[in-house]
C-alpha positions in Angstrom: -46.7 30.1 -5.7 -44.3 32.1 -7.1 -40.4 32.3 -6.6 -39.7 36.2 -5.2 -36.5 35.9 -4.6 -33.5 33.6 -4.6 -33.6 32.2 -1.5 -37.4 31.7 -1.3 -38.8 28.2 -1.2 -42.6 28.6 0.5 -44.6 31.0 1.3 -48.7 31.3 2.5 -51.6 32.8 1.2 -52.4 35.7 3.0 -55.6 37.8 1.3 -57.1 37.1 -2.6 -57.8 40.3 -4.0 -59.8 39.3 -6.3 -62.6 36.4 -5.9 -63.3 33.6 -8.0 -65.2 34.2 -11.4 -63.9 38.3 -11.5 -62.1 38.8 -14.6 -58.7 40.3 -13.5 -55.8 42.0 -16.0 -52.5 40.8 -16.3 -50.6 43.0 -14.0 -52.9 43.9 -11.8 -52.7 43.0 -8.3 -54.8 40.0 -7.5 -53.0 38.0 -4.6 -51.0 38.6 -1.4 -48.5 36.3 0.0 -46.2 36.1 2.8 -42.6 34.3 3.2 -39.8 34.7 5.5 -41.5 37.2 7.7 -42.6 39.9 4.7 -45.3 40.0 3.1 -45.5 40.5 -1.2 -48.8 41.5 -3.9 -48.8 39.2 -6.4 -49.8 40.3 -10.0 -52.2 38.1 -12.5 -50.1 36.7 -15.0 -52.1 37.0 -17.7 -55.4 38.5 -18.5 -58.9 36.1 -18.3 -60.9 34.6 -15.6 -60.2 33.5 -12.2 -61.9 30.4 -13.1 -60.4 28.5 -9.5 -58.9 29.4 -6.5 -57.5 26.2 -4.6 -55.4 27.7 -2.1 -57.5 30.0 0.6 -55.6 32.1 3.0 -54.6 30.3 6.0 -51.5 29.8 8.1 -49.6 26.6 5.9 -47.1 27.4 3.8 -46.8 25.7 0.0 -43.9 25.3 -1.9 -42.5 28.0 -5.0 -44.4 26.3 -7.9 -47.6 24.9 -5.8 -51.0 25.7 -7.8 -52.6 28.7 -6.1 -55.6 28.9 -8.8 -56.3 28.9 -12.5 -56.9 31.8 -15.1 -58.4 30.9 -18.4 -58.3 33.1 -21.5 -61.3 34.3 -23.2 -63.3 30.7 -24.6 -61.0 28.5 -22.6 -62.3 26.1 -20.4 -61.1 24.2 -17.2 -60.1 21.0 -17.3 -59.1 19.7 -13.6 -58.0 16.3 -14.6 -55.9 17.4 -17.4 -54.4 20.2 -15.1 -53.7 17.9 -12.8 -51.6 15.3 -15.5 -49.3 18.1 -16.6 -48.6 19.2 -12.6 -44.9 17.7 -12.0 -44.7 15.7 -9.1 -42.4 16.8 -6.4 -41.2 14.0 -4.0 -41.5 15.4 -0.2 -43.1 19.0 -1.3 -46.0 20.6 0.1 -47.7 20.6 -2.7 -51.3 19.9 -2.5 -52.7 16.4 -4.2 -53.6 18.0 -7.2 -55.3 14.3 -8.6 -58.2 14.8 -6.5 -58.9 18.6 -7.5 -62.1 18.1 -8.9 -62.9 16.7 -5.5 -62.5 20.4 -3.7 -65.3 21.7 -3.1 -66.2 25.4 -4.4 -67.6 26.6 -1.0 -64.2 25.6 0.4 -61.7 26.7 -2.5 -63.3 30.7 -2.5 -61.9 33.5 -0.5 -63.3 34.3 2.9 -65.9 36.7 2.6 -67.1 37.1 6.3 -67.1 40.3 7.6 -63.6 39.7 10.3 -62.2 39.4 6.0 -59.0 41.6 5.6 -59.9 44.9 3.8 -59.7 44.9 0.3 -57.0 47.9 -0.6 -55.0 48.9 -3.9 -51.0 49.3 -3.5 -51.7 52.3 -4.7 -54.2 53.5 -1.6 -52.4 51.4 1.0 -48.9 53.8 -0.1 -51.0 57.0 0.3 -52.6 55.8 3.8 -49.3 54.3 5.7 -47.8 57.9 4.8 -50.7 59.6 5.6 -51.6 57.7 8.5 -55.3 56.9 7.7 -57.1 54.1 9.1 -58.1 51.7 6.6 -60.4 50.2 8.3 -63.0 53.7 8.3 -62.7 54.2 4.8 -65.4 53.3 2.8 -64.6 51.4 -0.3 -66.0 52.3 -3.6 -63.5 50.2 -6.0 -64.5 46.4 -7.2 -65.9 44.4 -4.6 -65.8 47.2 -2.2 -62.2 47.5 -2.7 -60.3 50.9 -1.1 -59.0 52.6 -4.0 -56.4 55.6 -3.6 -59.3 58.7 -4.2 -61.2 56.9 -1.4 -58.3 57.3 1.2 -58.2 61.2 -0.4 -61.6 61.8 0.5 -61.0 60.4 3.7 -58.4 62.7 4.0 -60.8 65.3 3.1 -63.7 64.0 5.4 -62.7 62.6 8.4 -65.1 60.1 9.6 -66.0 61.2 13.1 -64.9 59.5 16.0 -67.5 58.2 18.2 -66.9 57.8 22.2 -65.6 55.0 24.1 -68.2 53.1 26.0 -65.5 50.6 26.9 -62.2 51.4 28.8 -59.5 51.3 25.7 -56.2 49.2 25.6 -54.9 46.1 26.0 -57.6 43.1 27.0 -56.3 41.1 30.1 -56.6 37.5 29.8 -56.9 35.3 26.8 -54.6 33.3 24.3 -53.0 34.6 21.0 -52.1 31.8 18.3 -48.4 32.6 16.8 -48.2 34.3 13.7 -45.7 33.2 11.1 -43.6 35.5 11.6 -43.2 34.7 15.2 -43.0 31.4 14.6 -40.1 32.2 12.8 -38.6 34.7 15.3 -38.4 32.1 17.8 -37.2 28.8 15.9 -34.4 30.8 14.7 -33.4 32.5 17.9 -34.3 29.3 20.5 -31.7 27.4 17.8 -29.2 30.6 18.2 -29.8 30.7 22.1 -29.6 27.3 23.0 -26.9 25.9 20.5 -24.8 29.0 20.2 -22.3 29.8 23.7 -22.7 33.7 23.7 -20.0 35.8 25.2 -21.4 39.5 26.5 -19.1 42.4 26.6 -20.2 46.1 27.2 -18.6 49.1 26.5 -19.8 52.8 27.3 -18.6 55.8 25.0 -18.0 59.1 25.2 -20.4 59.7 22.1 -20.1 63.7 22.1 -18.0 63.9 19.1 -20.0 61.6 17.2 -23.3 63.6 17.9 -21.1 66.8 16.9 -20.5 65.0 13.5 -23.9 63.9 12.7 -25.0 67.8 13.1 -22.4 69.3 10.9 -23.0 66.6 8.1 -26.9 66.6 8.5 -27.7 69.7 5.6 -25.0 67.9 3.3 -26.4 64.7 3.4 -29.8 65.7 3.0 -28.9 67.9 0.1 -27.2 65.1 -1.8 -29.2 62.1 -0.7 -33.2 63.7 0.3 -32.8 61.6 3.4 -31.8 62.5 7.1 -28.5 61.1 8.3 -29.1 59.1 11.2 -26.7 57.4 13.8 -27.5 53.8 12.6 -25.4 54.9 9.3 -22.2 56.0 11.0 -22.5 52.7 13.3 -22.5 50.8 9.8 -19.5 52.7 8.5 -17.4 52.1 12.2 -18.4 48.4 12.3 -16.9 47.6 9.0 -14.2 49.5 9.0 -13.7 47.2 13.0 -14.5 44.0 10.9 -12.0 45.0 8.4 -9.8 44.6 11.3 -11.5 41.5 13.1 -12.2 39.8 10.2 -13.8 36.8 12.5 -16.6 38.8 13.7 -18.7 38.9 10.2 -17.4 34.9 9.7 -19.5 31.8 9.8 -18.8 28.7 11.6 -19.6 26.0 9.3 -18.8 22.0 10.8 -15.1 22.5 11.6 -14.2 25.3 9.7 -15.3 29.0 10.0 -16.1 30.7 6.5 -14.9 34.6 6.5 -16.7 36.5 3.7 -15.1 39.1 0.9 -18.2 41.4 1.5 -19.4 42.5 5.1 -22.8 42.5 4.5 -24.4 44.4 8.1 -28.5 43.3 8.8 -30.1 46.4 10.2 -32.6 45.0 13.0 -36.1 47.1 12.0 -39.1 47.2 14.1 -42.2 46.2 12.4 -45.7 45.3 12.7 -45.9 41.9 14.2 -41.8 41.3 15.0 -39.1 41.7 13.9 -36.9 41.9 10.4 -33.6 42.3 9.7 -32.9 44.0 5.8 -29.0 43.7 4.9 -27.2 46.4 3.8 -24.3 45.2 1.0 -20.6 45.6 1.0 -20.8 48.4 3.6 -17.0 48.5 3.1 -16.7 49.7 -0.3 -20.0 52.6 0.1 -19.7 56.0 0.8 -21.7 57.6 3.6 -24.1 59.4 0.9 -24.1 55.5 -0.5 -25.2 54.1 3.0 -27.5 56.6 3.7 -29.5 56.4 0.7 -29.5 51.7 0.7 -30.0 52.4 4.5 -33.2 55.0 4.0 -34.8 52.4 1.5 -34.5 49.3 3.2 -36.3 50.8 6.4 -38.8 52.5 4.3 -39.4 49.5 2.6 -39.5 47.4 5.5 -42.5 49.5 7.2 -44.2 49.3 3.9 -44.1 45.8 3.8 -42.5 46.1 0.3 -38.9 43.8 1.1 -38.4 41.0 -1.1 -36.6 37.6 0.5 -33.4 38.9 -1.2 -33.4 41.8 1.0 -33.0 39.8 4.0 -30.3 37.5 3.2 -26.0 36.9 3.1 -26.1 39.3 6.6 -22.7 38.7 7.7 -23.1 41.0 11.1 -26.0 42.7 12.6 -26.5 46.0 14.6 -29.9 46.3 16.9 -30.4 49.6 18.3 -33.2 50.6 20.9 -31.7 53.9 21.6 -35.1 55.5 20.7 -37.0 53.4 23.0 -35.0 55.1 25.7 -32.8 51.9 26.7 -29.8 52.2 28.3 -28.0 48.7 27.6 -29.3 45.2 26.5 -28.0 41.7 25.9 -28.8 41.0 21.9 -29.0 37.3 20.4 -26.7 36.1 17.4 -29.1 36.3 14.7 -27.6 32.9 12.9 -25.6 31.9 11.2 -23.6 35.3 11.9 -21.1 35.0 14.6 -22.0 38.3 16.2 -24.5 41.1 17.2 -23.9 44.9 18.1 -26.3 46.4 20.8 -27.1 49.8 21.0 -28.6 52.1 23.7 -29.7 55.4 24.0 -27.3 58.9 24.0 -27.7 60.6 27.2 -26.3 63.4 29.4 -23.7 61.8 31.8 -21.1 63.4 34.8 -18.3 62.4 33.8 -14.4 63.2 34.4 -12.7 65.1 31.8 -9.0 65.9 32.8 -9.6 66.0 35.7 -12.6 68.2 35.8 -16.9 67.3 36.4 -18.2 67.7 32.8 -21.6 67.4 30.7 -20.9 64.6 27.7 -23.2 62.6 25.8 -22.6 59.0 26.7 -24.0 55.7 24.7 -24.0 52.2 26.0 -22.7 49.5 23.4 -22.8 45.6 23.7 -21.2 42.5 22.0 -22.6 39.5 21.6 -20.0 37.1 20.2 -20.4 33.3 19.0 -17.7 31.5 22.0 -16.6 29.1 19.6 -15.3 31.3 16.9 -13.5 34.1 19.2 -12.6 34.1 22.6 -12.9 37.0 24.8 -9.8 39.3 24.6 -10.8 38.9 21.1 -14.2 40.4 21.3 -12.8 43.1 23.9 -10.4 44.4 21.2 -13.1 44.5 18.6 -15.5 46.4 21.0 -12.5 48.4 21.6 -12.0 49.3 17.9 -15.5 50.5 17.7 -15.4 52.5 20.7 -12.5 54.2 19.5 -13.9 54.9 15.6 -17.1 56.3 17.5 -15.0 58.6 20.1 -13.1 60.0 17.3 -15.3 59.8 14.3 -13.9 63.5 13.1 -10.5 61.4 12.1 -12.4 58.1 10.0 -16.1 58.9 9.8 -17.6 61.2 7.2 
């Protein structure tokens, strides 16, 4: 199992790419794994035989350095017993008991080959088909073992399979029981510790947010001009919360036994919708970036995300977090501390509001915001004046965002 990151310590077997006795390529993609929500391809090492493959996808996790399966150069041959003499023994790992390896059985150690397998797909193909939005699963393979390569998902492109028509009634099925991934096994350890351990304080706040979408519009063509990417509202949120934490320090701290830990760098975790749950990628030392800086970190983080392409690194050292649902046409919601950060921005949609402007009935664009804040750490007049600070930065964003 290999170590893709600093912070990575286990991770599971999701799919073999290639099956046992293929000859694979050092470099090429033969394995992918899945740690800390993400999923990774994992290249051969070295160029030979996949003579064994001991670990078959499957929901349990193995320690960085467990034995996942053996390639032997050209003339080499396998020998289990003195593989299993040179393993280093790791007291309390989950590494499996590599002294009775000769005893696994081959039907048991090989890849799933059954037809409910995941599809075989190149990086390469899978790229092309997320952008393009192809289905995988009606393209015909024509690579190695039926493998999708990238001119299959182009002739796909090409030649849309037809579409034949429902005989059932489509959506959701009623009824039933779903087993818990791993990443939602990890979604809710981590927030049933923050939840029940953690004494949240709530504070909402809604702003006049006209200015700010005035902004965005007049520095849309700029940005995209310098940075190929579109300016979106999650960057000038970054920009105003650090330039509040640089303020309220004790909102981007940690609360470590009896002493909280406030960070040089505010590091801000952008919450990202993906397949399955829920990820949070960190952007670094928002503090010291440009907007043009932001934009582009910001725009590659996301884009990663969705592709599935974050490594464990990406995900770590948040020191604050922002979660916004605006585009899922939410007004206001309570947001969870993601741990062990000592607060969370919510964000809800922009919308056309009445409101009083000197006296007068006027259209302005209004946005909720909420605070989540760890009680122990601040109090509430505390959080109040932070949620204050951002309000104002996002009211008047002409005079400190740009």
């Amino acid at each position: 199992m290999p170590k893709l990151g600093m912070t990575m310590t286990e991770g599971r077997v999701v799919e073999w790419l290639a099956p046992e006795g293929a000859r694979v390529e050092k470099g090429a993609t033969v394995l992918r794994i899945e740690s800390d929500k993400i999923e990774y391809e994992v290249e051969a090492p070295a160029s030979g035989l996949l003579a064994r493959i001991y670990v078959v996808p499957s929901e349990e996790a193995w320690s960085v350095g467990s034995l996942l399966a053996v390639v032997l150069a050209e003339g080499e041959v396998l020998d289990e017993e003195a593989l299993a003499a040179e393993l280093p023994v790791l007291s309390g790992s989950a590494l499996p008991q590599f002294a009775a390896l000769s005893s696994v059985s081959s039907q048991a150690s090989r890849p799933r080959t059954s037809g409910a397998e995941r599809i075989k797909v190149s990086p390469a193909a899978r790229k092309l088909a997320e952008e393009k939005g192809v289905d995988l699963s009606r393209v015909t393979g024509t690579g190695p073992g039926g493998r999708i390569t990238r001119e299959d998902v182009l002739a796909a492109l090409e030649n849309p399979p037809m579409t034949p028509s429902p005989t059932l009634p489509q959506g959701p099925v009623l009824g039933g029981s779903i087993p818990l991934s791993r990443m939602r096994k990890t979604i809710a350890q981590r927030l049933t510790a923050s939840a029940t351990q953690v004494p949240h304080i709530y504070l909402f706040s809604e702003i006049d947010a006209t200015g700010l979408q005035a902004l965005r519009e007049r520095l849309l063509p700029g940005i995209a001009e310098q940075t190929g990417q579109r300016l979106s509202y999650n960057d000038l949120l970054l920009q105003a919360v650090a330039q509040a934490i640089q303020r309220f320090p004790l909102f981007h701290s940690t609360l470590e036994g009896e002493t909280i830990r406030i960070p040089e760098e505010i590091h801000i975790g952008l919450a990202v919708a993906v397949e399955g749950g829920l990820i949070v990628p960190v952007v670094r030392s928002v503090q010291r970036k440009s907007l043009e800086e932001i934009v582009r970190e910001r725009a590659d983080l996301v884009q990663r995300a969705q592709a599935k392409r974050l490594t464990p690194d990406d995900l770590q050292g948040g020191t604050f977090t922002i979660s916004n649902l605006g585009m899922y046409e939410v007004d206001y919601f309570t947001a969870i501390i993601n741990p062990p950060q000592s607060a969370i921005l919510s964000v809800g949609r922009m919308a056309q509001r009445p409101q009083v402007v000197a006296g007068q009935i006027a259209v302005r664009t209004m946005m909720w915001l909420g605070l989540s804040a760890d009680h122990r750490v601040v109090d509430g007049a505390q959080a109040a004046e932070f949620l204050q600070e951002i309000k104002r930065t996002l009211e008047r964003p002409m005079e400190s965002l740009s």
